[in-house]
C-alpha positions as CSV (number, residue, x, y, z in Angstrom):
1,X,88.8,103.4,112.4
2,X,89.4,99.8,112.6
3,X,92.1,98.5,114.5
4,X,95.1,97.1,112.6
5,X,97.7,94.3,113.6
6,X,100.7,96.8,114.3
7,X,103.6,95.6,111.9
8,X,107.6,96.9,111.7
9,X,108.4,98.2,108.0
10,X,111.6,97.6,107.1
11,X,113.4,99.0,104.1
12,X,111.5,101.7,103.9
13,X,112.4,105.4,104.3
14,X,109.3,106.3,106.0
15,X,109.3,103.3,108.5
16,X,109.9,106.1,111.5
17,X,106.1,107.8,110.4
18,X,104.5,104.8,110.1
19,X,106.0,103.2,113.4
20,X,105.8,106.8,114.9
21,X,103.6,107.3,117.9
22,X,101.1,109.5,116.2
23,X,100.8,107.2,113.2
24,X,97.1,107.4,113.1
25,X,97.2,111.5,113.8
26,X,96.7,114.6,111.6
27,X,100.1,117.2,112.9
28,X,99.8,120.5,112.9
29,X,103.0,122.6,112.7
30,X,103.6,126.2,114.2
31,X,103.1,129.1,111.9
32,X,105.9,130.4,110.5
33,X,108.4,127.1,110.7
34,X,108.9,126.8,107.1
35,X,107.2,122.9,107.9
36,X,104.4,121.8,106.2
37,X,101.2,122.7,107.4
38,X,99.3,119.7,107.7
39,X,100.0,116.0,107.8
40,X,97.7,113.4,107.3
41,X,98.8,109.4,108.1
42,X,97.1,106.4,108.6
43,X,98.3,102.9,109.4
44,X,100.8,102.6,107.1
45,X,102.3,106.3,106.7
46,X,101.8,109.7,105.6
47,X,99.1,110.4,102.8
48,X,98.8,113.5,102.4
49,X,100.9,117.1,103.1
50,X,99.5,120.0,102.7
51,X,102.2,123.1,103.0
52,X,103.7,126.3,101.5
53,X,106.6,126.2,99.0
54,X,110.1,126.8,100.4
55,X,111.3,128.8,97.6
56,X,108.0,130.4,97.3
57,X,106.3,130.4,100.4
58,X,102.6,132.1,97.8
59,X,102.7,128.7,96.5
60,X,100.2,126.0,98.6
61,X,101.0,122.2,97.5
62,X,99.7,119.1,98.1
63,X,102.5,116.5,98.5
64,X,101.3,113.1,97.9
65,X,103.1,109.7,97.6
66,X,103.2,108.2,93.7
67,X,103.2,104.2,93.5
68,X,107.3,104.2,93.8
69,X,107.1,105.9,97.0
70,X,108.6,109.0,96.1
71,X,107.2,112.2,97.0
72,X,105.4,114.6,94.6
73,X,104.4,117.9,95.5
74,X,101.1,119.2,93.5
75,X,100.3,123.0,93.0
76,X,98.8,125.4,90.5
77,X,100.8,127.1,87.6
78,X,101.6,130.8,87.8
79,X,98.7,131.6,85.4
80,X,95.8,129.8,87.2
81,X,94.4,127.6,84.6
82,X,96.6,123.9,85.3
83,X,98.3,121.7,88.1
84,X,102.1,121.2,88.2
85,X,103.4,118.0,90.0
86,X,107.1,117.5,90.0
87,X,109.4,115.5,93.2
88,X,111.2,119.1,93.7
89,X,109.1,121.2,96.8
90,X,107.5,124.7,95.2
């Protein structure tokens, strides 16, 4: 990966992941925390989450960031045959 002039975000809500000291890391959390799963950030943040609902923890999403910056949590429909994205966590 190519190295990257390190620069302080202001104003933004994830300024402590993209200043964070694994900002260029993929985190793991322990089984059974309720966290998501897996974390994926480059230089300037998170880009992807991978996890379980919280109010259904059969549900897998992928939470990604739209061009606003809020967070949108992808995951099948009950039925199998589409994709749900909404900004409230399965």
């Amino acid at each position: 990966m190519a190295s990257n002039a390190f620069t302080v975000v202001t104003n933004d809500a994830r300024a402590a992941k993209i200043t964070g000291m694994q900002r260029h890391e993929m985190q793991e959390a322990q089984p059974g925390t309720g966290n998501e799963t897996k974390v994926i950030v480059d230089e300037v943040g998170v880009v992807c989450i991978i996890g379980r609902g919280e109010t259904n923890p059969l549900i897998t999403y992928k939470a990604l960031y739209n061009a606003g910056g809020t967070l949108c949590y992808v995951y099948p429909n009950a039925a199998g045959n589409g994709v749900l994205c909404s900004t409230v966590k399965p």
